[in-house]
Residue, then its C-alpha position, 0 to 999 in steps of 0.5 A: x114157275x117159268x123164271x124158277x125153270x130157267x133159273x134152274x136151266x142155268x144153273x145146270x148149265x154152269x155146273x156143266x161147264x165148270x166140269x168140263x171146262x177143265x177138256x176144252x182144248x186151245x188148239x181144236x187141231x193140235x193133236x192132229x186127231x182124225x175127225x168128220x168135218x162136214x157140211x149138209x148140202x141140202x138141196x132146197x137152197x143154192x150150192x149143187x145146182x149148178x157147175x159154178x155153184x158146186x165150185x163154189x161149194x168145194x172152195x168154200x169146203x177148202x176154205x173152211x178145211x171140210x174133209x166130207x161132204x153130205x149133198x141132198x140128191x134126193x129130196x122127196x122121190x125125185x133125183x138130182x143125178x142123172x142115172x136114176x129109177x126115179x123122176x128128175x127133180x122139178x126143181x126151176x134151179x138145176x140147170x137141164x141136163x146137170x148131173x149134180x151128184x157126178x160133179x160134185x164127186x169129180x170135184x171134191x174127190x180131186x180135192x180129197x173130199x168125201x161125198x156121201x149121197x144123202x136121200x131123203x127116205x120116206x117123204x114123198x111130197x109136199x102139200x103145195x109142190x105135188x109132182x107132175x110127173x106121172x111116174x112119180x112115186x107119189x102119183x103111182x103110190x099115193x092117196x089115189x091108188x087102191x089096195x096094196x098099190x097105196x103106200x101112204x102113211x095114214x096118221x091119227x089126231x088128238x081129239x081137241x083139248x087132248x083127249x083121246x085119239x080121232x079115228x079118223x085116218x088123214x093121209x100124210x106125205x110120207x111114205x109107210x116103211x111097214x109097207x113091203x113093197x115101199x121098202x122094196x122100192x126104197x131099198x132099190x133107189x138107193x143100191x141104184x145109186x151105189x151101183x152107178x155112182x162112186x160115193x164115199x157114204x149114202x146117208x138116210x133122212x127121214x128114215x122115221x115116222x112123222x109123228x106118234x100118230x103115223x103108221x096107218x097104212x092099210x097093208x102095214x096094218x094088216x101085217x101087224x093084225x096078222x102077227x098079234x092077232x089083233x083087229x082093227x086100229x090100235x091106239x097111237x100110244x099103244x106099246x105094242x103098236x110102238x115097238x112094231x113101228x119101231x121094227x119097220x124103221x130099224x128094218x129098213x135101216x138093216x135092209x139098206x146096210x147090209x144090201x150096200x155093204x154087199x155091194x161096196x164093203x167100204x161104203x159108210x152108211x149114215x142117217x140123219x137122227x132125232x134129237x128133239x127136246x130134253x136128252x137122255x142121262x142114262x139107258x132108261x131115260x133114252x126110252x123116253x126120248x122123242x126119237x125112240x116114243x114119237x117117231x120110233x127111230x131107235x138109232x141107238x139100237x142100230x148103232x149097238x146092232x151094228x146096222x148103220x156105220x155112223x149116225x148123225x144127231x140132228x143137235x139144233x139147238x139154238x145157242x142164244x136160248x137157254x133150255x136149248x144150250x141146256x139140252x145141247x149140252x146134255x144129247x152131246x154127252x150123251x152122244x159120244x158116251x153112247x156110239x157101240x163100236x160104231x160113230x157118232x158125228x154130232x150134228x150142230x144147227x149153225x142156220x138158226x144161230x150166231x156164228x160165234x155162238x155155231x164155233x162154241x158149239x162145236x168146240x164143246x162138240x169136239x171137246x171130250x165128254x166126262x167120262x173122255x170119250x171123242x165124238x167122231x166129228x161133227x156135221x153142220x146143217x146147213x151149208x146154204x144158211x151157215x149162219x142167222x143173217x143167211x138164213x132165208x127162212x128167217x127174211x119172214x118176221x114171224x119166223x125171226x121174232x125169237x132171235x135176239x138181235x133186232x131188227x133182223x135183216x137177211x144177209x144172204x151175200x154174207x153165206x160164206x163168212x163162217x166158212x172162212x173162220x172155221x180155219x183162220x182166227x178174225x172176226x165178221x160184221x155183225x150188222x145189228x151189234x154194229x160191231x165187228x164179233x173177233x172169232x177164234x178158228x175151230x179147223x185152223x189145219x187139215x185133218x184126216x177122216x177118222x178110221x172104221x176099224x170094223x171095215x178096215x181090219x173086219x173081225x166079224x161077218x154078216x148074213x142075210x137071205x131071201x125066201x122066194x117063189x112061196x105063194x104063201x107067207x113068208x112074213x115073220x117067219x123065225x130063221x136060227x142060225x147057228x155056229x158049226x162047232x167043230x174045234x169046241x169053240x163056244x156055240x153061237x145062236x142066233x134067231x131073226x124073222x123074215x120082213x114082209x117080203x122074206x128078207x131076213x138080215x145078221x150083222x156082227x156075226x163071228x167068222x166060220x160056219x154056220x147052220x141056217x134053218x127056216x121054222x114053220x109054226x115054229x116047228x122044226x126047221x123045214x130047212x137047213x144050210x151050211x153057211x161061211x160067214x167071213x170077216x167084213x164080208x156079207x154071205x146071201x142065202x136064197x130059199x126057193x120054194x115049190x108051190x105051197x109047201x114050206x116043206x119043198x123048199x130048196x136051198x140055194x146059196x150067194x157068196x158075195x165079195 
C-alpha cells in the first residue's frame, strides 16, 4: 500500500510539472517585476547578536540582492531591543547592553532594506530554559499564579490507543489568547515597539494554538461558558469550541492590525502561518487543514477580512522527499490563487534541504500558478541555517538520519554559500557527492518591493472602539455600524461584537459617515454616534459609561491620523 501511495505522489507530482513547466521563467528577474525577497533571522542561531554579526547579516542580504528582512527580537517574552515592557533576553549571546533590533535598522535602512520586527506571540517558554527574571511574563502569569492573574493555555490528551480525550488539564508553555488581559499585554509589547522604533513591517509567530488539545485556560473558558451557556469543558474536537478558539486567534490578529495602522498607516503587518501536511485544492478543502482544524489559525480569513497586510506560509517541506514536493507543490498553488486583495509571500524551509534543491523550490515559488496568479514573493527560514550541511539541528544523527546524503556532516562555515548563488550563476562542494553541484541564480539583479495598494492609494477605512468604565459585561456585546445615507448610495450594514475587554474592530469600510450603536440584550442600541470614516485611516470611538447602567453610557470619539 505505502509503494502503491508513493507511486501515486509521483505521479501527480509529474502532471503538475508537465502543466506548469510551460511558466517557469529562464530569467527569474527579466521582467524586473517587484517581488519579497527575505530571509527569517531567528534569533536562537547566530546573525543579530552582535555588531560585527548584523554586519554580516546585511553583506550577506546584499550578496544574495534581499530587499526585506524579518529579525526575531522576541523569542518567548523577552527583548532583544533595548526600549522594551519586557525582560531583556537571557540569551549568553547578545552582547550586554546591544540594541540588536536598532542596529540592524540603521544598518539595512542605509542599504535600502526592509526590517520588520518579528515577535514571537504566545509562547511564553521552554521546559528547560525557564526565565529567571521575576518580571518575566511567565513568572507573573504562569502555572503559579492563581485566579484570573494565570493566562496559561492548559491542554488535554488523547487517551492511549486514541480513544477518547484525558480530562486532565496539563499546563503548556503558551500563553492563552482567550484570556483578555494576555492579549492585552501582547497587544501592548508590540505598539511599543512601533512606537519606539522605526520598523518597515511587525511580524507575528505563533499567533495560534499549540495544538487541537489547547485552550483551557480558566478565564478563557469561563468567557466561553458565559457566551453559549455551557458548563464544564467541551471536548477538543468540539465544533463550537473549534470555531470559538478560532475567533480568539483572528481577534488578535485584528486588535493588533488596526491598533498598528492607527499608529503608523504605512506599517506592513505580517504572520508567520501553518501549513502543516497535505494542502488545500478548493475553499472546502481549506476547512480540513491542519491550521484551520488543529491550531485554529484561519489566516485565510484575515486575508479576506483584510486584518493582516501579508501572511507568510511556513511552506517547509523537504525537496528530496516526495510527499513533501508533493504538498509543497499544492499549498503554493493554493497560495497565490488565494491572497483576497491582500499578499501572500511563500515562505520555503531551505534549513532542511540541498541548496539547489532550496533554488527549485523557489523558482516554482516565483513561477505563476495555472490559472496566472504571482505570489508576492518569498521569505527563507532560516537565515542561520541556509542549507542541510549548516543546519545545527542536524550535528544530532537522530535528527539527521532521514537525509539522503550520508554520512552527514555539519558544516556551519559553509552558511553563507546559498547566499551568493541566489544572485550569481556557480556551484558549491558538496561534501558527501564529493562533487561540485553547478547552480543557476534565482535573484541575478535587484528588485523593488512589490506595492500595498490598499495602503498606497487607500479606498477603504477602518474603525474601532473601546466601551470603558462599565463594571459590568462588556464581553460579546453586539455593535451595528451603519452607513449615513444622504445622496441615496447603497446602505452599508455591518454588525461586530466586543472581545473581552470591549474592544471591538472594522476593516475594509467605504468612506463617509456612519451610525454606530451599542445593543443591550440585543435590544435597541443603548447608544448611538456619528462616525467618518476615511480611506486608509483608522477612525476610535470610546464609550464611557457610568456606574452599571449600559443605558448612561456616554459617548466619546478619537480621530486618529
Amino acid at each position: 500500500m505505502g509503494v502503491l501511495k508513493r507511486f501515486i505522489n509521483l505521479v501527480l507530482i509529474g502532471l503538475l510539472f508537465f502543466c506548469w513547466s510551460g511558466t517557469f521563467p529562464v530569467n527569474a528577474d527579466e521582467t524586473g517585476k517587484p517581488e519579497v525577497r527575505a530571509l527569517w533571522v531567528d534569533a536562537f542561531r547566530d546573525g543579530i547578536k552582535t555588531p560585527e554579526q548584523v554586519d554580516q547579516l546585511i553583506q550577506d542580504s546584499l550578496d544574495a540582492n534581499i530587499n526585506t528582512l524579518i529579525v526575531q527580537v522576541r523569542r518567548r517574552g523577552d527583548a532583544y531591543y533595548n526600549n522594551s515592557l519586557e525582560p531583556r533576553t537571557e540569551d549568553p549571546d547578545l552582547l550586554p547592553g546591544f540594541d540588536a533590533l536598532q542596529d540592524i535598522i540603521d544598518k539595512a535602512h542605509a542599504n535600502k532594506i526592509e526590517v520588520h520586527a518579528w515577535l514571537n506571540t504566545l509562547v511564553a517558554c521552554k521546559k528547560d530554559e525557564l526565565p529567571q527574571d521575576p518580571n518575566h511574563v511567565w513568572n507573573l502569569h504562569g502555572p503559579e499564579a492563581e485566579g484570573r492573574d494565570n493566562w496559561v493555555s492548559y491542554y488535554r490528551t488523547l487517551n492511549k490507543r486514541g480513544k477518547g480525550w484525558s480530562k486532565q488539564l496539563n499546563p503548556s508553555f503558551y500563553l492563552d489568547p482567550g484570556h483578555p488581559d494576555l492579549l492585552d499585554y501582547t497587544i501592548d509589547v508590540h505598539l511599543h515597539v512601533v512606537k519606539n522604533y522605526d520598523i518597515d513591517g511587525i511580524h507575528l509567530d505563533y499567533s495560534r494554538y499549540a495544538g487541537m488539545g489547547w485552550g483551557y485556560n480558566q478565564t478563557s473558558l469561563a468567557r466561553y461558558n458565559a457566551r453559549y451557556g455551557t458548563i464544564g469543558m467541551p471536548e477538543p474536537d468540539d465544533p463550537q469550541w473549534a470555531a470559538w478558539r478560532r475567533e480568539q486567534t483572528a481577534g488578535l490578529v485584528r486588535k493588533v492590525y488596526l491598533k498598528a495602522i492607527a499608529l503608523k498607516p504605512s506599517l506592513k503587518v505580517s504572520s508567520a502561518v501553518i501549513t502543516w501536511g497535505d494542502g488545500p485544492m478548493t475553499t472546502c478543502d481549506w476547512e480540513k487543514s491542519r491550521a484551520y482544524t488543529d491550531v485554529f489559525q484561519d489566516w485565510r480569513s484575515w486575508l479576506e477580512e483584510g486584518i493582516i497586510d501579508q501572511v507568510m506560509p511556513m511552506n517547509y517541506f523537504s525537496e528530496w522527499n516526495p510527499r513533501h514536493q508533493y504538498w509543497y507543490d499544492k499549498w503554493i498553488e493554493w497560495e497565490k490563487n488565494h491572497q483576497y486583495g491582500r499578499q501572500i509571500v511563500i515562505g520555503p524551509g531551505v534549513f532542511t534541504q540541498y541548496i539547489e534543491q532550496s533554488l527549485e523550490q523557489i523558482r516554482r515559488a516565483k513561477a505563476p500558478s495555472a490559472n496566472g496568479n504571482y505570489g508576492a514573493g518569498v521569505a527563507l527560514f532560516s537565515y542561520g541555517a541556509s542549507h542541510a550541511y549548516s543546519n545545527k539541528d542536524f550535528e544530532d544523527r537522530k535528527e539527521a538520519k532521514d537525509l539522503p546524503r550520508q554520512p552527514h556532516p555539519f558544516l556551519p562555515d559553509t552558511n553563507n554559500w546559498l547566499f551568493k548563488l541566489l544572485s550569481k550563476e556557480g556551484s558549491y562542494p558538496d561534501p558527501v557527492l564529493k562533487a561540485d553541484v553547478a547552480t543557476q541564480p534565482i535573484f541575478p539583479t535587484p528588485v523593488e518591493i512589490p506595492d500595498l495598494p490598499w495602503k498606497s492609494n487607500p479606498t477603504k477605512g477602518y474603525l474601532m472602539g473601546t466601551i470603558t468604565g462599565l463594571l459590568e459585561k462588556v464581553d460579546h456585546l453586539k455593535v451595528k455600524v451603519e452607513s449615513v445615507n444622504l445622496d441615496g448610495n447603497l446602505r452599508i450594514f455591518r454588525e461586530v461584537y466586543t472581545d473581552g475587554s470591549g474592544w471591538f474592530g472594522l476593516a475594509e469600510l467605504p468612506p463617509g459617515e456612519y451610525w454606530v450603536s451599542i445593543d443591550k440584550d440585543n435590544s435597541i442600541g443603548a447608544t448611538m454616534q456619528k462616525v467618518l470614516i476615511r480611506p486608509g485611516r483608522v477612525s476610535e470611538l470610546v464609550f464611557i459609561g457610568e456606574q452599571q447602567a449600559l443605558e448612561k453610557i456616554t459617548p466619546g470619539f478619537i480621530e486618529l491620523n
